[in-house]
C-alpha positions as CSV (number, residue, x, y, z in Angstrom):
1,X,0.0,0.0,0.0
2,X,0.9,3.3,-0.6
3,X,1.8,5.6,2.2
4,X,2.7,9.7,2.2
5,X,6.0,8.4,4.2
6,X,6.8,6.2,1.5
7,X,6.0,8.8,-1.0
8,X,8.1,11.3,0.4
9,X,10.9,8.6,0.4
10,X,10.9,8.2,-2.7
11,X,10.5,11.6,-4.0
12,X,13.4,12.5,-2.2
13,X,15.2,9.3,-3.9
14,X,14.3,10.6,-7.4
15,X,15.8,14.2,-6.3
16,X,18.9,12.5,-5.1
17,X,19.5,10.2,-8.0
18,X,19.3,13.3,-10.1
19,X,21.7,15.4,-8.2
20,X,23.8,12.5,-8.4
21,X,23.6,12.1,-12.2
22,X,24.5,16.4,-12.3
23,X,27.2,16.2,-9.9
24,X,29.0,13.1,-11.9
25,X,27.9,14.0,-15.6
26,X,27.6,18.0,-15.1
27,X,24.6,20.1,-16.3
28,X,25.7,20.2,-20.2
29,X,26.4,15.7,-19.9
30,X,23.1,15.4,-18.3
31,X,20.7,17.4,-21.0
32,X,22.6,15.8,-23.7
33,X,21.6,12.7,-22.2
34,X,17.7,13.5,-21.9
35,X,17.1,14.9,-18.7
36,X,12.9,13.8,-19.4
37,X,14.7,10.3,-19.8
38,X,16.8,9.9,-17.1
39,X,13.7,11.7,-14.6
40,X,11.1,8.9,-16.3
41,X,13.5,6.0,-16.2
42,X,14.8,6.6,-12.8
43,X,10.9,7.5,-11.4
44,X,10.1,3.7,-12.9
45,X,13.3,2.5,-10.8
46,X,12.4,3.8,-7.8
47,X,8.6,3.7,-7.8
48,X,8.6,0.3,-9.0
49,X,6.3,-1.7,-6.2
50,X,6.8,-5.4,-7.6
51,X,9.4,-6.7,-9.9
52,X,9.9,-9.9,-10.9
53,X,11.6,-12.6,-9.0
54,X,15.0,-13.8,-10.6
55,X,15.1,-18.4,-11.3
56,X,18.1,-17.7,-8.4
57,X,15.4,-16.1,-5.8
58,X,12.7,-18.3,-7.0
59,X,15.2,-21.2,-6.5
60,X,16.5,-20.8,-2.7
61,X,13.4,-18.5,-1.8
62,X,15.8,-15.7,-1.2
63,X,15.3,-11.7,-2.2
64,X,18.7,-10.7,-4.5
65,X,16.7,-9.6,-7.6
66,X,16.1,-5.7,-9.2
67,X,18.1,-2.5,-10.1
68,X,17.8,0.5,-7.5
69,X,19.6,3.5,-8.4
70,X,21.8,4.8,-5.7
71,X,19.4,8.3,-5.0
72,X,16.9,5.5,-3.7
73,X,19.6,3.8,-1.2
74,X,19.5,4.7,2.5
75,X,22.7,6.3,2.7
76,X,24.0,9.5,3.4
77,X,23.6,12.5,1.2
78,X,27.6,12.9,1.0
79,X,27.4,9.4,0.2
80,X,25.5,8.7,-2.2
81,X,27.3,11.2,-4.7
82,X,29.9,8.6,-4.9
83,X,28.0,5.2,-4.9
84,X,26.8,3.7,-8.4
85,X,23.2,1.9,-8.5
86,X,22.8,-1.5,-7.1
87,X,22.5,-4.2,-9.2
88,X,23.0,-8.1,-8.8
89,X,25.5,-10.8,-9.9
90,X,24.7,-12.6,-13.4
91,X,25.2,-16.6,-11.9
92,X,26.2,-17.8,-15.1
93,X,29.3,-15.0,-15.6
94,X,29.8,-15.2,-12.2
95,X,30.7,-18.9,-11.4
96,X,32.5,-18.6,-14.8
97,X,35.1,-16.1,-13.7
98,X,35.4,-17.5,-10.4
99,X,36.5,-20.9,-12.3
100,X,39.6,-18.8,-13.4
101,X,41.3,-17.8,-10.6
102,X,44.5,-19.6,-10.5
103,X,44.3,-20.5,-6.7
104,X,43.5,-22.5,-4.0
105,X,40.0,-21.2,-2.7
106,X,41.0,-22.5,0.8
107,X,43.4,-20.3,1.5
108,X,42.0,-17.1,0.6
109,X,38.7,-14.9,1.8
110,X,36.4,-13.4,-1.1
111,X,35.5,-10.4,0.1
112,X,32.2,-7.9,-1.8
113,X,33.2,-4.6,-1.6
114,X,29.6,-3.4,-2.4
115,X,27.6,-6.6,-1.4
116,X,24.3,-5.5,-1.7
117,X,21.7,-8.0,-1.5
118,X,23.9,-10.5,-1.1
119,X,23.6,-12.7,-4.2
120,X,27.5,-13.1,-5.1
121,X,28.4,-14.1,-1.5
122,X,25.5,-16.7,-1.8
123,X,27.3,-18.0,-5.2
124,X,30.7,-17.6,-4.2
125,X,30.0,-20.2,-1.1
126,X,30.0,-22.9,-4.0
127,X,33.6,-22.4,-3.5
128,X,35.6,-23.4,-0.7
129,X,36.4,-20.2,0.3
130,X,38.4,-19.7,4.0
131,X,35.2,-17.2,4.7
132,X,33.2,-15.2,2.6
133,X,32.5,-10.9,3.6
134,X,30.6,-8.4,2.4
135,X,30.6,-5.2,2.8
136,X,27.6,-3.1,2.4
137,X,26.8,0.9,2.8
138,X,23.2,0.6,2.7
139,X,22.0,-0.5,6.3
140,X,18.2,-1.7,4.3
141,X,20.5,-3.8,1.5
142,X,22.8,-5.5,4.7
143,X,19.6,-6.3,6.6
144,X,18.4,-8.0,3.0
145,X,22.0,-10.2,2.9
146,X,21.9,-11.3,6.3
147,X,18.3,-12.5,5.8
148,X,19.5,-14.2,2.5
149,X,22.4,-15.5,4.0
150,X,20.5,-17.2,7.2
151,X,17.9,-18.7,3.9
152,X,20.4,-20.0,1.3
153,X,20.9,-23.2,1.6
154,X,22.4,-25.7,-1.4
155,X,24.1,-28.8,-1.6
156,X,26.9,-27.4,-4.0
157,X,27.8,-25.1,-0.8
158,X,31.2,-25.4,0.4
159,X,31.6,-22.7,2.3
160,X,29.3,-21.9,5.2
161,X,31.6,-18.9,7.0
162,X,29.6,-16.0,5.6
163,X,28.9,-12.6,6.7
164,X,27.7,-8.8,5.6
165,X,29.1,-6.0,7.1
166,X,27.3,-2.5,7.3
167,X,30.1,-0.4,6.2
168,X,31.9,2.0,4.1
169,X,33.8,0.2,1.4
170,X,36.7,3.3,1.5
171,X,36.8,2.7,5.7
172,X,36.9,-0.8,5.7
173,X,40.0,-2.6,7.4
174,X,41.4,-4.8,5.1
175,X,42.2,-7.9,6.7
176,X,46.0,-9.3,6.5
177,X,45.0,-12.4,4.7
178,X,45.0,-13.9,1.3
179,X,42.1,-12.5,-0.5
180,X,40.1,-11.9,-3.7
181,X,38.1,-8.5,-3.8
182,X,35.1,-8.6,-6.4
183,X,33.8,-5.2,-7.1
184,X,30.3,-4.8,-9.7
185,X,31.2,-1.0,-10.0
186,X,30.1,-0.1,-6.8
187,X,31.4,2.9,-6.5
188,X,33.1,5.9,-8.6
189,X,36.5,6.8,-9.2
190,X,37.3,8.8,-5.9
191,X,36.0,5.8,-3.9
192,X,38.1,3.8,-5.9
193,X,41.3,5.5,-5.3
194,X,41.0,5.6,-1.5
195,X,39.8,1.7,-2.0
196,X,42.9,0.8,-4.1
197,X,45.3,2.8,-1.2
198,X,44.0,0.9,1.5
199,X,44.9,-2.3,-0.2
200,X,47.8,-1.1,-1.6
201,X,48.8,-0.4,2.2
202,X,47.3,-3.6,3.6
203,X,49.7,-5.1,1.5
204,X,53.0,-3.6,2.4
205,X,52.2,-4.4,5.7
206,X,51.3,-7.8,5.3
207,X,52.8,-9.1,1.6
208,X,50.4,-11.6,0.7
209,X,48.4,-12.7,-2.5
210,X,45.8,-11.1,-3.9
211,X,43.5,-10.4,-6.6
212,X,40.6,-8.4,-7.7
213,X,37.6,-9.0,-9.9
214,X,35.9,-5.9,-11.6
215,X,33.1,-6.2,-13.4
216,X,31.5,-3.5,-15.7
217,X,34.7,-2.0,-14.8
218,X,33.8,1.9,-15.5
219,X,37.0,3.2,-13.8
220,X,39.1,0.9,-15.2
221,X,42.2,3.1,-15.7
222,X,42.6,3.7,-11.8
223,X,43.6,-0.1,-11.1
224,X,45.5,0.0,-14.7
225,X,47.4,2.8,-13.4
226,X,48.3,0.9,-9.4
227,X,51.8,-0.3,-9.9
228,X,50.8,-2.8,-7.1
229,X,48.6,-4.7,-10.0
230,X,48.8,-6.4,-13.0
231,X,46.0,-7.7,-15.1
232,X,46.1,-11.4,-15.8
233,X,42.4,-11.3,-17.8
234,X,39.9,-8.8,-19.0
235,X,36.8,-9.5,-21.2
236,X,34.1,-7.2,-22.3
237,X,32.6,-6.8,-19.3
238,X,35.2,-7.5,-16.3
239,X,39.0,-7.5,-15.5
240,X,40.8,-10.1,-12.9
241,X,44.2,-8.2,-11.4
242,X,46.7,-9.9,-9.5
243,X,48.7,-8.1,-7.2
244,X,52.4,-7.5,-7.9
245,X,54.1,-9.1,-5.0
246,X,58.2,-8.4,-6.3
247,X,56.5,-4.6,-5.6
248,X,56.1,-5.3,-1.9
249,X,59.7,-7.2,-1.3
């Protein structure tokens, strides 16, 4: 049902979401684009009541599913400037890539910077990952993984040590373990930066391996240009980088 407190959330969303789209793209960016456009298709992101359910959700009777631009998220105004929508893992693609990391899943922790709902934590336990993180800016998108993670249940699983963490991705103490970090374009290229630094120190601290998975990668050029990485694979739509560990001797 349809409240005035849910109506003023999302009207506020919709403002947000366009600020958003000014303050990355710039006035002249965002009228090229269609302004009616990006107002109507954003209005049909956000107002959007039922969507629906993905085979995956339908499948483990989880909630992992849908698109929600990042003026609709429940994070802070200073936030949200820098965060990218949410959207979900493709299971396909996503197995796929994991299937090419040259390592033993044991050893390391996959960590989500930008977890969302939850749904490539859920898929990555097929692995036998040492433990399984994400971390999550959005407290309403945490609450949603931890409820998918106490759901999912599969006989594939082979890793059971999951968790979501309410946090910012760019404040987030890296831990001094072997680790792959798989990022959906979660956040823009000033995140990025500060994201890359604080693995970039993590490491010097602790050499260890590591590697990162970026799909859609939008900032691409920023982990190109870390001389802390190398990338082993790229596709269309992701990049795998390795970290350089002769750097960190």
């Amino acid at each position: 049902m349809f409240s005035y407190t849910t109506g003023v959330s999302r009207i506020r969303g919709l403002r947000r979401e366009i600020a958003r789209k000014l303050a990355q793209d710039g006035l002249w960016e965002t009228l090229k684009g269609g302004t009616l456009r990006l107002v109507d298709e954003t209005r049909k992101l956000i107002w959007s009541h039922q969507q629906k359910s993905h085979p995956f959700d339908l499948k483990y009777g989880t909630e992992t599913g849908g698109v929600i631009e990042a003026g609709a998220l429940d994070i802070a105004d200073d936030k949200v400037l820098h965060a990218n929508r949410y959207q979900t893992a493709i299971v396909e693609a996503f197995t796929s890539i994991l299937n090419e990391l040259p390592i033993r899943h044991e050893e390391f922790l996959f960590i989500d910077l930008g977890s969302g709902k939850g749904r490539a934590l859920l898929l990555a336990s097929q692995f036998a990952f040492k433990e399984i993180i994400g971390v999550e800016l959005s407290p309403t998108l945490h609450r949603i993984a931890c409820r998918n993670i106490q759901i999912y249940r599969d006989e594939l699983q082979r890793c059971r040590k999951i968790r979501s963490l309410c946090e910012d991705a760019a404040s987030y103490q890296i831990p001094p373990e072997k680790a792959v970090f798989y990022l959906f374009n979660p956040f823009d290229e000033q995140v990025m930066q500060t994201v890359l630094a604080n693995i970039e120190g993590s490491l010097h601290r602790a050499p260890r391996e590591i590697y990162i998975v970026y799909l859609k990668p939008s900032h691409r050029d920023v982990l190109d240009h870390a001389t802390f990485l190398r990338a082993i694979n790229h596709a269309d739509r992701y990049v795998i980088y390795q970290g350089r560990t002769r750097v960190l001797s």
